[in-house]
C-alpha positions in Angstrom: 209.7 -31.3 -71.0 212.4 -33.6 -72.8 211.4 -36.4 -74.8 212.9 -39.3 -73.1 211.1 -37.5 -69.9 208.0 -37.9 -71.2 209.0 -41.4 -72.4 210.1 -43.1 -69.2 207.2 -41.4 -67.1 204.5 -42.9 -69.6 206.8 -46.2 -69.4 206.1 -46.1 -65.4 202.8 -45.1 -66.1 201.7 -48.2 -68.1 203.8 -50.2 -65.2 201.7 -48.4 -62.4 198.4 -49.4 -64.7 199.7 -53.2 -64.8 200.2 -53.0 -61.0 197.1 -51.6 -60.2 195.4 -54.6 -61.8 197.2 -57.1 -59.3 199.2 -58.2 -62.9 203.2 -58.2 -62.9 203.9 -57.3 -59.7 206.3 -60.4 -59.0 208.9 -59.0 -62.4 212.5 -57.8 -61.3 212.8 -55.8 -64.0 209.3 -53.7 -64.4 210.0 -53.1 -60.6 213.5 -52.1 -61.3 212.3 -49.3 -64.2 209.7 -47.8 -61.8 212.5 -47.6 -59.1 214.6 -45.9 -61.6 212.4 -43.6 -63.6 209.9 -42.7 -60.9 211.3 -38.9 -61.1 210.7 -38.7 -64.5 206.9 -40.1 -63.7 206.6 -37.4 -61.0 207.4 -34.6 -63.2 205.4 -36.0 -66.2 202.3 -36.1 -64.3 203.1 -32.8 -62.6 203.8 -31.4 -66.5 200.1 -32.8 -67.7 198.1 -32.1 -64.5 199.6 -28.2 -64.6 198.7 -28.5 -68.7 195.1 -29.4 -67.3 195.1 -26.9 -64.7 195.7 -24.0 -67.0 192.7 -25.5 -69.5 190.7 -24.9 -67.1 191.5 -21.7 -65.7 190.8 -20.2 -69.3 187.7 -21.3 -69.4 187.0 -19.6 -66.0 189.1 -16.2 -66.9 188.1 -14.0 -70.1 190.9 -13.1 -71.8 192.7 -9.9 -70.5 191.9 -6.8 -73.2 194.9 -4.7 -72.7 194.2 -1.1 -74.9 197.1 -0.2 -77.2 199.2 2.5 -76.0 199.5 5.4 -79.2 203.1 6.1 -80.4 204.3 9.5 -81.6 207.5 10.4 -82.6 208.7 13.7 -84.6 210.4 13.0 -87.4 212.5 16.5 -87.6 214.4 17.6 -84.3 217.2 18.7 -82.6 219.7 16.0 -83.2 220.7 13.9 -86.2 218.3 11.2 -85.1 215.1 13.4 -85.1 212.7 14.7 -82.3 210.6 13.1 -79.2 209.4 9.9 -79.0 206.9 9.7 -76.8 204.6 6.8 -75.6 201.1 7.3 -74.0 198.2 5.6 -72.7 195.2 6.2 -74.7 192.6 7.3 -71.8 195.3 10.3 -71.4 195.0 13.3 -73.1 197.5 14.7 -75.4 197.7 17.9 -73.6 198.4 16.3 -70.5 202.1 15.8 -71.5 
């Protein structure tokens, strides 16, 4: 999210707030902002609630432990660049290949 995004939505934010409290309501101009940068207010609080969202889905979900797959490559081969690469799982056996 863009700067000036994040500025107007907290701009209609603080406007809202105002509102909400029965003050300003009757100013051209405030009600002229909101008109203007509501989108950027819908996607700001979209931005922070999804930001929120995800806190607290990591809280709920352990971190995924992924094991490392083993790399072996042979440095001598048949062509100028060397032998096999190969890439394996490490619950496989090597003979398995």
């Amino acid at each position: 999210m863009s700067f000036w995004v994040f500025f107007k939505g907290w701009i209609v934010e603080i406007i809202r707030r105002f509102w909400d409290r029965g003050e300003y309501r009757d100013v051209e101009w405030m009600q002229e902002v909101h008109d203007s940068w509501f989108e950027d207010w819908v996607e700001m609080r979209t931005y922070r609630t999804l930001e929120e969202f995800d806190e607290m889905a990591s809280e709920f979900l352990p971190p995924s432990q992924v094991d490392k797959p083993i790399f072996t490559e042979d440095l001598e081969g048949e062509t100028p660049l060397g032998g096999k690469i190969r890439l394996r799982a490490p619950w496989l056996d090597e003979t398995s290949d």
